[in-house]
C-alpha positions in Angstrom: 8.0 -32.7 -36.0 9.6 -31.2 -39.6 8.0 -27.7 -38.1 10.0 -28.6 -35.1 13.4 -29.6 -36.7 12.9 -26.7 -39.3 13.2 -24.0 -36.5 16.4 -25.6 -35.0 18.0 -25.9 -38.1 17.0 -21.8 -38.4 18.7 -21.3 -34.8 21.7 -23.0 -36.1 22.0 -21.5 -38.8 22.1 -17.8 -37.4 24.4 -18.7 -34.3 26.6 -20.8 -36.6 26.3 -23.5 -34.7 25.0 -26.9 -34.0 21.6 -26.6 -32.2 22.0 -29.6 -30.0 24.3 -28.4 -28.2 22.4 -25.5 -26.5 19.1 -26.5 -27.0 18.9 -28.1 -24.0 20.7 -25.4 -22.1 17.8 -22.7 -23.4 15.1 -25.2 -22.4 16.2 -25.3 -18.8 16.2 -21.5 -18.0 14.4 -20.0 -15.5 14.1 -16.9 -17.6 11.9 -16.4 -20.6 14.0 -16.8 -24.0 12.8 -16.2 -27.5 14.8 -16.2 -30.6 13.6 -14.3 -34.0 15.2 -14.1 -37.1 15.4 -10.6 -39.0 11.8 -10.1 -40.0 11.0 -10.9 -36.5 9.3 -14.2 -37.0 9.7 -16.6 -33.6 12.1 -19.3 -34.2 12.5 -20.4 -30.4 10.3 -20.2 -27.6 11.5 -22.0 -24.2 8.9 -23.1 -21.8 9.4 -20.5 -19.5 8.5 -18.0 -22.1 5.5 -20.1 -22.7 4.5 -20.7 -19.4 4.9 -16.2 -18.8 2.8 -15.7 -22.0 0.4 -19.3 -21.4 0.6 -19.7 -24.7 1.6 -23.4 -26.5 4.9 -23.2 -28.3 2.8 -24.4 -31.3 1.0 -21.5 -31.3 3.7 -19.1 -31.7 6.1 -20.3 -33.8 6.7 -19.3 -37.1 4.6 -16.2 -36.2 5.7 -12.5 -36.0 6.5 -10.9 -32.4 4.0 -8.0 -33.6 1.1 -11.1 -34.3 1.7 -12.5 -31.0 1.7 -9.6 -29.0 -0.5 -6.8 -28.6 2.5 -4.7 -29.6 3.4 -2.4 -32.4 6.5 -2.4 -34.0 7.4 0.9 -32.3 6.3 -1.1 -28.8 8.1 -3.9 -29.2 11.7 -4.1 -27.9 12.6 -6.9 -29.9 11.7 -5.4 -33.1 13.4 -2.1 -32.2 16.5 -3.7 -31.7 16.1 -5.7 -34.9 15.8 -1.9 -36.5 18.5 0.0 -34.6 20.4 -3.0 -34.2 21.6 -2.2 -30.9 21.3 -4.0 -27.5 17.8 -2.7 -24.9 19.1 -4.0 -21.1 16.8 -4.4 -18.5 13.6 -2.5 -20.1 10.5 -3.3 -18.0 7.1 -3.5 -19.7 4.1 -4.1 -19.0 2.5 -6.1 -22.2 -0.8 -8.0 -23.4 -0.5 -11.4 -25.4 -3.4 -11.6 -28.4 -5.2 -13.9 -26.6 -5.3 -11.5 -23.5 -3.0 -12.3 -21.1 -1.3 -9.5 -19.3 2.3 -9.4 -18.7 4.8 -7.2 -16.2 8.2 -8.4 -17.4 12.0 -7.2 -17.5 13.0 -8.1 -20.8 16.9 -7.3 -21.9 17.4 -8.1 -26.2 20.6 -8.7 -28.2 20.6 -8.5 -31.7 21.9 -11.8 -33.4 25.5 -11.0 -36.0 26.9 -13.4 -38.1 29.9 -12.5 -39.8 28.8 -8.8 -39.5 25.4 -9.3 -40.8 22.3 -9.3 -38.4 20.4 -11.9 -38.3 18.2 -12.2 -35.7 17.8 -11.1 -32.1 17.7 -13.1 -28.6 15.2 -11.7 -25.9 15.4 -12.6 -22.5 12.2 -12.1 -19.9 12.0 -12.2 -16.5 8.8 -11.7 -14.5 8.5 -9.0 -11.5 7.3 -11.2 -8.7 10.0 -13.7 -9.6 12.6 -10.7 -9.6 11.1 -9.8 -6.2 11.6 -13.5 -4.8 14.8 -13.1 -6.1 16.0 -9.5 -4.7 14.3 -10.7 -1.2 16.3 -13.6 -1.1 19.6 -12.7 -1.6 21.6 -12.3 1.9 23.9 -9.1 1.8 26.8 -9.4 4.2 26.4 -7.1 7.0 28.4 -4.3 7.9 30.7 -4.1 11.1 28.6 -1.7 12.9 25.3 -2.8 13.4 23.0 -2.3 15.0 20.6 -4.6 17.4 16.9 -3.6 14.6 19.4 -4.1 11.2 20.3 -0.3 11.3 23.6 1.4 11.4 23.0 4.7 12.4 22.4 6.5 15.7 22.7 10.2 16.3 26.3 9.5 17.9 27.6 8.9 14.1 26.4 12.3 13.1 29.4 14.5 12.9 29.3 18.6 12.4 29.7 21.8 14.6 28.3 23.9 12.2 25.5 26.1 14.1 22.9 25.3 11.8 23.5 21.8 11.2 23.8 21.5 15.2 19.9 22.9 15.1 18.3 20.4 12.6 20.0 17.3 14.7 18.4 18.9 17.5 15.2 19.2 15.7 15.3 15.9 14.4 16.5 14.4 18.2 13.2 16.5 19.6 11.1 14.8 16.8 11.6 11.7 17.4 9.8 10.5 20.7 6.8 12.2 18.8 4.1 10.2 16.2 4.4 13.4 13.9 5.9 12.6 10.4 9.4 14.0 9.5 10.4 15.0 6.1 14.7 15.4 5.8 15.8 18.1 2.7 19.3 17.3 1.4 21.6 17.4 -1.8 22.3 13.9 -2.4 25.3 12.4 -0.4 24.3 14.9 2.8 23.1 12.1 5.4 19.4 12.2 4.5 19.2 7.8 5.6 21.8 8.5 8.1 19.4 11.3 10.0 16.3 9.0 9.2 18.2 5.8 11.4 19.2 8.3 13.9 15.7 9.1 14.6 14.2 5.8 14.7 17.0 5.0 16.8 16.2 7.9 19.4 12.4 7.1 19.5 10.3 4.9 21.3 10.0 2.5 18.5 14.1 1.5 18.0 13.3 -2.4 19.3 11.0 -2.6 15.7 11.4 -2.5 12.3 13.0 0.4 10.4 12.4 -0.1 6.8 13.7 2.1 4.0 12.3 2.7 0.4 14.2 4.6 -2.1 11.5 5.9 -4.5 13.5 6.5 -7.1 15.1 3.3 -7.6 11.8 0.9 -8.1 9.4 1.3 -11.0 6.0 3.1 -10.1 3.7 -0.4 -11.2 6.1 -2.6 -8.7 6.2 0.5 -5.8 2.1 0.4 -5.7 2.6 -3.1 -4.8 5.4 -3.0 -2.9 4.0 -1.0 -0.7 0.5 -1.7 -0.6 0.8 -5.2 -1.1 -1.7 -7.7 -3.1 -4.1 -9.8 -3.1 -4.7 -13.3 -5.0 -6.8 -12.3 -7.9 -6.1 -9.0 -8.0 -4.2 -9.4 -11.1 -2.7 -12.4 -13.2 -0.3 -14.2 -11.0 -0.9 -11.7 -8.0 -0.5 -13.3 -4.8 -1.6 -12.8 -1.2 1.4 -10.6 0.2 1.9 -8.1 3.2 3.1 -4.5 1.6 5.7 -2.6 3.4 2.8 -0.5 5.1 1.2 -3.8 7.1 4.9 -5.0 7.2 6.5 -1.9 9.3 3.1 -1.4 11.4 4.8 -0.4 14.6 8.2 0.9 13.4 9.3 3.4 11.0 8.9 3.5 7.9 11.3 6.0 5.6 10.3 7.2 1.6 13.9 8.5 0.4 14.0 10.7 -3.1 9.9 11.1 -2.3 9.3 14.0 -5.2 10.8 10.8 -7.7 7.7 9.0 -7.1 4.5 9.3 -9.5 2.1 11.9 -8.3 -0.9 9.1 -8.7 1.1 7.0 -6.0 1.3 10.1 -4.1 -2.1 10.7 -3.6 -2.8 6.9 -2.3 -0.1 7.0 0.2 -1.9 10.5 1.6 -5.3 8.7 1.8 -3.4 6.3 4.0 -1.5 8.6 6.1 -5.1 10.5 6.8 -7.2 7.4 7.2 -4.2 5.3 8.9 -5.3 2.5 7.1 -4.2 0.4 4.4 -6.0 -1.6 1.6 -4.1 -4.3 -0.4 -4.2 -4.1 -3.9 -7.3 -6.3 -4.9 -9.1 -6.0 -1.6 -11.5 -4.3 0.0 -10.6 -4.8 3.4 -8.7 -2.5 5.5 -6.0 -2.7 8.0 -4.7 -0.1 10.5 -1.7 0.6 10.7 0.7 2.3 13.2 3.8 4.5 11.7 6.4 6.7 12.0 6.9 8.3 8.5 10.0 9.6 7.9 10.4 11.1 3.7 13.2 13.1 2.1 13.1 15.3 -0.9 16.5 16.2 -2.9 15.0 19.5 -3.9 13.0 22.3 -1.9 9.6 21.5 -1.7 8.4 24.8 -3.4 10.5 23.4 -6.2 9.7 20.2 -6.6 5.8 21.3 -6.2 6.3 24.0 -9.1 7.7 21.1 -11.1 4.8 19.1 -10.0 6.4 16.2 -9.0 5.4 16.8 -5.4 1.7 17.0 -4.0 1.2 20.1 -2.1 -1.0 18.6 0.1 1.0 15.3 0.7 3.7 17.9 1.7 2.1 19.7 4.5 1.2 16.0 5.8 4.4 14.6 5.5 6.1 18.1 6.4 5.1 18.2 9.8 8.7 18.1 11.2 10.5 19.6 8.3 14.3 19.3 8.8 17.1 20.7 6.1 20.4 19.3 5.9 23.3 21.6 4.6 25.5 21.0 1.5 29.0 20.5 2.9 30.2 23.1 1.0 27.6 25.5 3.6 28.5 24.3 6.5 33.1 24.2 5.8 34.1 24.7 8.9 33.1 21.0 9.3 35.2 19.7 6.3 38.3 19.1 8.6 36.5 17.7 11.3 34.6 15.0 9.2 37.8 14.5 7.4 39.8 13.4 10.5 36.6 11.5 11.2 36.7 9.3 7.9 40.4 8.7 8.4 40.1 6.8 11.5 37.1 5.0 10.4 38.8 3.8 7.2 42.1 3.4 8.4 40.7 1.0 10.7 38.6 -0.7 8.3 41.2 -1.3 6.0 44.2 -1.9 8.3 46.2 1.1 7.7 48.2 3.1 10.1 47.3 6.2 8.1 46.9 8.8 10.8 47.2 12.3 9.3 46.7 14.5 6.9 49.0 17.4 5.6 48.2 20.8 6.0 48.2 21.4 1.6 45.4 18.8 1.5 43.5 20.3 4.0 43.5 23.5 2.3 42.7 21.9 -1.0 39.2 20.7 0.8 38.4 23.7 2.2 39.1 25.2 -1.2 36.5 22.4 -3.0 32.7 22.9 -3.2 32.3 19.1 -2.9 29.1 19.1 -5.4 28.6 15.0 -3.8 29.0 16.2 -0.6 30.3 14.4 2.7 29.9 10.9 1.0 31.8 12.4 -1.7 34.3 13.3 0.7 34.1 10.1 2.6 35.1 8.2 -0.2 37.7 11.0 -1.3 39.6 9.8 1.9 39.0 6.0 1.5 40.5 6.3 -2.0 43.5 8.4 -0.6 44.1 6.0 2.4 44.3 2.7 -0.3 47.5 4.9 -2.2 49.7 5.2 1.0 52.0 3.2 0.9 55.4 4.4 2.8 53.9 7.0 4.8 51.6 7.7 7.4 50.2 11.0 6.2 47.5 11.5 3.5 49.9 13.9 0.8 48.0 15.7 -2.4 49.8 12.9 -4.6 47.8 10.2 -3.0 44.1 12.5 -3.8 41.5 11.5 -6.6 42.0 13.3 -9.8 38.6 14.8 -9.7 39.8 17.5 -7.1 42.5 19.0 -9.2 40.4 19.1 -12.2 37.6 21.1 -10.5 40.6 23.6 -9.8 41.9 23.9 -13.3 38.5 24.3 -14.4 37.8 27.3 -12.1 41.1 29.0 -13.5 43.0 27.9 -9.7 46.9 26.8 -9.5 47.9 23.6 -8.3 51.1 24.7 -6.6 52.6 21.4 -5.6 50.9 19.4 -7.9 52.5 16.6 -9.9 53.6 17.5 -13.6 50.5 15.3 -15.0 48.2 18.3 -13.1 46.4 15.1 -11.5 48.4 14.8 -8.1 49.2 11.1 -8.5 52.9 10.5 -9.3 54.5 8.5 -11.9 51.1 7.9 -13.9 50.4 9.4 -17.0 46.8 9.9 -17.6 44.8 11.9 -20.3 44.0 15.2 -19.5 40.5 16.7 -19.6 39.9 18.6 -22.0 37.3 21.9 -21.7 36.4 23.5 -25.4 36.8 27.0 -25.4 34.0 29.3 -26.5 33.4 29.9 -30.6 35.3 33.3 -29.4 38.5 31.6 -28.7 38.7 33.3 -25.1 38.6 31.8 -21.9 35.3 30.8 -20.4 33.7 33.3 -18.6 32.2 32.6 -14.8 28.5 32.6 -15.6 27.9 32.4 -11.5 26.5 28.3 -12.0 28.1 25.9 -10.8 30.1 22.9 -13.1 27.5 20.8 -12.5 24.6 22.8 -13.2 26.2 23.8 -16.3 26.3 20.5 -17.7 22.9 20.0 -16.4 21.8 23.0 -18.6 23.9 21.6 -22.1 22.8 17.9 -21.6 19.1 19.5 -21.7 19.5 21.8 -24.3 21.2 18.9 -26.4 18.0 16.5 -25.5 15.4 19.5 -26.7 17.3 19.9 -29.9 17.5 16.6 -30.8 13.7 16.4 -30.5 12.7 19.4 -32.1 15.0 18.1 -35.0 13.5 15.0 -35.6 9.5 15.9 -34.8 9.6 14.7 -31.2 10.7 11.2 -32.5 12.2 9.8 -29.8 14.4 7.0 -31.5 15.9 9.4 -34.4 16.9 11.9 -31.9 18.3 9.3 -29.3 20.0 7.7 -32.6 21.4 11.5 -33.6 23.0 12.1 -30.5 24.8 8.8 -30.0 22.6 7.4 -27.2 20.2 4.6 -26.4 16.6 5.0 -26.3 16.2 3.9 -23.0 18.8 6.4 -22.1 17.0 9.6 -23.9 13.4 8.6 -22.2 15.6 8.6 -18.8 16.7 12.6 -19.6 13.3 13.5 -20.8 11.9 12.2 -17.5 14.9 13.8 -15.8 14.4 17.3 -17.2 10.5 16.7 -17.5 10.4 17.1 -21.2 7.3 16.4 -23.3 7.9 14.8 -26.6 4.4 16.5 -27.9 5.9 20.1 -27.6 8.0 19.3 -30.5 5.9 16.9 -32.4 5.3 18.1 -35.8 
């Protein structure tokens, strides 16, 4: 019991405040909490955290995080946030306690201040399987238009008269009364999900389930089992759950951003495509299955397999049907047309009786490469349409300011443009400001596009922060003013290895 009263009086006296009053608040949560002080020595330990770890609060109080865990300092995200003193958000890790238990957590940390000195940091923990309950429970309003099987999407909502784009929504139409999978090419923002509804929709199988999994966006350990599903046993707190493979069995089943997902998962996913049969993580039973699989790379498959981040052989299955989607800024005779489009859709949806758009604006879109393409330009509109006020026509002063700065940056006047070169009136907003070259003279067209070029600098600032500091990743995330989490994110991005410039 003094062990007990000794730790709260340690909470207290870093949050500068009495510990009965949150104690009990801590206690309750549904999400692991731990408190350390500045050496990293457990000072709090709710029974959530406990019941995570299965460890007795006893146990690990008074203890360093590093003597609990199976964790070096360098691994642990509480004690790097006691060193850089700086928040971690939403880091997910998979961990081991000393007495074995394995963990897959999210855990977010906040270092502890008082009066400008640290002392101490707060970790919160949630588990993945509770995450998932929570994710899958959550009911997201539906949208106006939808359809009967949860999409909104048929081939009717695809708009273009651009000769090229007329042939792969003919291709895709043709493929979709047929079992052969379909794999959609696209920049992001060209209709990739909207082409993938429009073919379930047109095929055999619209009265079933159409499920969607963007690749990119879940965490390869959780993906596995996502889509495999588990078994009870099959690892500590695994239960017995269908995976999106058993769960879209007679429907379609669409793998967006597919070259984002690990190559390891790539090559289970083609054993089940070939065999048509699916084994849940844990088991060693198999079920058939009965799909239509419909993927989507962002980059051309010779790329993305020269990168390796792309099976060859999972793309000749899964490129049976292989369908490219133009850029907007390819296929410009369609800008207008999609942009008369958008303004009766949102003018409706927002109760507007916007219902033109002047001819200077017009020729401003025509003039754009629209680098996000037509949702780019969808919401370009939507933005426009919210700033009319008086009128009924969408005027260049009612545009987003990201238009007119892609045209000072490529050396183009903005005749008609208000005086605060942004095209909104009466606003006074900062400028954007490009450095000139170490010459002094004006940048010179190097033939890339903006974006690309930034793509190139943030690269070239990543790979000389690391060969600065020896490949250490938190001195060079620390020298260029980022977090951690955020320089792993660009290595992964650019596919740089730390051990080329380890030293």
């Amino acid at each position: 019991m003094a062990m007990k009263t000794s730790k709260r009086h340690s909470i207290a006296r870093i949050l500068d405040i009495g510990y009965e009053e949150f104690l009990p608040f801590f206690d309750g949560f549904s999400e692991g909490l731990l408190i350390v002080d500045r050496t990293g020595t457990i000072i709090y330990y709710n029974p959530t955290m406990a019941a995570i770890d299965e460890l007795d609060p006893a146990d690990v109080l008074g203890k360093k995080v590093v003597d609990v865990y199976d964790l070096s300092e360098e691994g642990s995200v509480i004690m790097q946030c006691l060193k850089n003193r700086q928040p971690i958000i939403d880091r997910s890790m998979l961990y081991r306690t000393r007495r074995g238990k394995v963990a897959n957590t999210i855990h977010t940390v906040f270092p502890l201040f008082k009066r400008g000195r640290l002392e101490g940091a707060i970790c919160l923990v949630r588990e993945y399987n509770v995450l998932e309950e929570t994710i899958s429970s959550i009911s997201i309003p539906r949208p106006k238009r939808v359809l009967p099987n949860d999409t909104r999407f048929d081939f009717d909502a695809i708009v273009g008269s651009n000769i090229d784009f007329l042939r792969a929504v003919n291709t895709a139409k043709m493929a979709a009364n047929t079992p052969s999978p379909v794999m959609l090419y696209g920049e992001t923002g060209t209709g990739k999900e909207l082409f993938a509804q429009a073919i379930h929709n047109h095929s055999g199988r619209k009265s079933s389930r159409y499920t969607a999994v963007n690749c990119a966006a879940i965490p390869e350990n959780l993906l596995e089992g996502l889509l495999f599903g588990t078994t009870s046993g099959a690892f500590t707190g695994a239960r017995n759950k269908l995976g999106l493979f058993e769960r879209a069995s007679g429907g379609t089943l669409f793998l967006d951003e597919l070259n984002s997902m690990a190559t390891g998962l790539q090559a289970k996913i083609l054993r089940v495509l070939q065999e048509r049969k699916v084994r849940r993580l844990g088991s060693l039973r198999e079920t058939e299955i009965d799909l239509k699989i419909i993927s989507s790379v962002n980059k051309a498959p010779h790329v993305a397999i020269a990168e390796n981040s792309l099976r060859p052989d999972l793309f000749y299955r899964l490129g049976v049907v292989f369908i490219p989607i133009l850029p907007l800024r390819d296929r410009k005779e369609d800008i207008v047309l999609l942009a008369r489009h958008f303004l009766a859709k949102h003018s409706r949806a927002l109760n507007r009786k916007v219902t033109d758009i002047s001819g200077d604006v017009l020729a401003l879109f025509n003039d754009y490469d629209w680098p996000g393409n037509v949702r780019e330009l969808e919401h370009v509109i939507e933005g426009a349409i919210n700033l009319v006020v008086s009128s009924r026509t969408i005027e260049r002063r009612h545009l987003q300011s990201h238009l007119t700065t892609w045209r000072r940056l490529r050396g183009q006047p903005e005749a008609g443009s208000s005086s605060d070169g942004y095209g909104v009136q009466g606003q006074q907003r900062e400028r954007l400001s490009v450095p000139p070259p170490g010459d002094g003279q004006r940048p010179v067209d190097s033939g890339k596009g903006l974006l690309a070029t930034q793509a190139d600098h943030e690269k070239k600032v990543v790979v000389d922060a690391l060969a600065a500091h020896g490949g250490n990743i938190t001195r060079a995330a620390k020298n260029i003013g980022i977090s951690r989490q955020l320089f792993n994110y660009k290595m992964k991005k650019y596919r740089i290895d730390r051990r080329d410039y380890m030293t």
